[in-house]
C-alpha positions as CSV (number, residue, x, y, z in Angstrom):
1,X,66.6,12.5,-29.7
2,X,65.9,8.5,-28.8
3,X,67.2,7.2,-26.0
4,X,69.2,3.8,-27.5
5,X,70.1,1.5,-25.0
6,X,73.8,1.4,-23.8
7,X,76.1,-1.8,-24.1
8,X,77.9,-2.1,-20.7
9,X,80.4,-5.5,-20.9
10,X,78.1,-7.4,-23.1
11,X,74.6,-6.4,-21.2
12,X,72.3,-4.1,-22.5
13,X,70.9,-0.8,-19.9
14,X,68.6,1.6,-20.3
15,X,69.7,5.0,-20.6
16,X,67.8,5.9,-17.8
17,X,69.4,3.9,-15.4
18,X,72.5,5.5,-16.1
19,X,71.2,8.7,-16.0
20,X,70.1,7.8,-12.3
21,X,73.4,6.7,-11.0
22,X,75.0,9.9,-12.0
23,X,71.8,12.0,-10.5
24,X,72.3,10.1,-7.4
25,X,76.2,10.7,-7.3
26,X,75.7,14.5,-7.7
27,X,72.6,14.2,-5.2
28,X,75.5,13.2,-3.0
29,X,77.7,16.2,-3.7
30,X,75.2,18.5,-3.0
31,X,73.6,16.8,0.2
32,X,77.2,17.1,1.3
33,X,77.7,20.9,0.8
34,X,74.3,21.5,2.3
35,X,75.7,19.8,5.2
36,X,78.7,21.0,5.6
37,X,77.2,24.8,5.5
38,X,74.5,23.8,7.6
39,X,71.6,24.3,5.3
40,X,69.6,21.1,6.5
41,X,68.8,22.3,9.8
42,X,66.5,25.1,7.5
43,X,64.1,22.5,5.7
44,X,61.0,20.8,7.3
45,X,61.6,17.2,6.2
46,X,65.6,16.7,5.5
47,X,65.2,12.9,3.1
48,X,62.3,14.6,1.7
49,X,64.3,17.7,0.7
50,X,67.2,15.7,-0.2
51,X,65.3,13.0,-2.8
52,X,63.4,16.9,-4.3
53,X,67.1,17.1,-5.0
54,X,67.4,14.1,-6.2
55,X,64.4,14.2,-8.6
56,X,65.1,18.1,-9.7
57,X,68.6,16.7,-11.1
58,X,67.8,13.4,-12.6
59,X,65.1,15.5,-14.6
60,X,67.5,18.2,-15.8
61,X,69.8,15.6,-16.7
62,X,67.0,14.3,-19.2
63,X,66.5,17.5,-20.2
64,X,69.8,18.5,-21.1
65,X,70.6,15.2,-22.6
66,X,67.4,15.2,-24.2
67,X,68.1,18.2,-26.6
């Protein structure tokens, strides 16, 4: 598949850029949950853990999309 860029009101984005915001927003969602069950306190490096997150879900979302 090729990535065509995406007309938002008149300006032109990259897909990927898109694909970022909604990583980051389910990033969010799960930083939450780990919080809220306490699963933070377990890592080493909590922002590191969190943008592995982060990076692990923007790349299966290009993946997926990608197919």
């Amino acid at each position: 598949m090729r990535f065509t860029d995406i007309n938002l009101f008149g300006v032109y984005v990259a897909p990927i850029s898109i694909m970022m915001i909604e990583a980051w927003l389910i990033a969010i969602v799960l930083r939450r949950v780990a919080d809220r069950w306490g699963l933070l306190r377990y890592v080493w490096h909590p922002a590191l853990f969190v943008f592995a997150v982060y990076i692990i879900v923007l790349s299966s979302l290009i993946l997926t999309i990608a197919e």
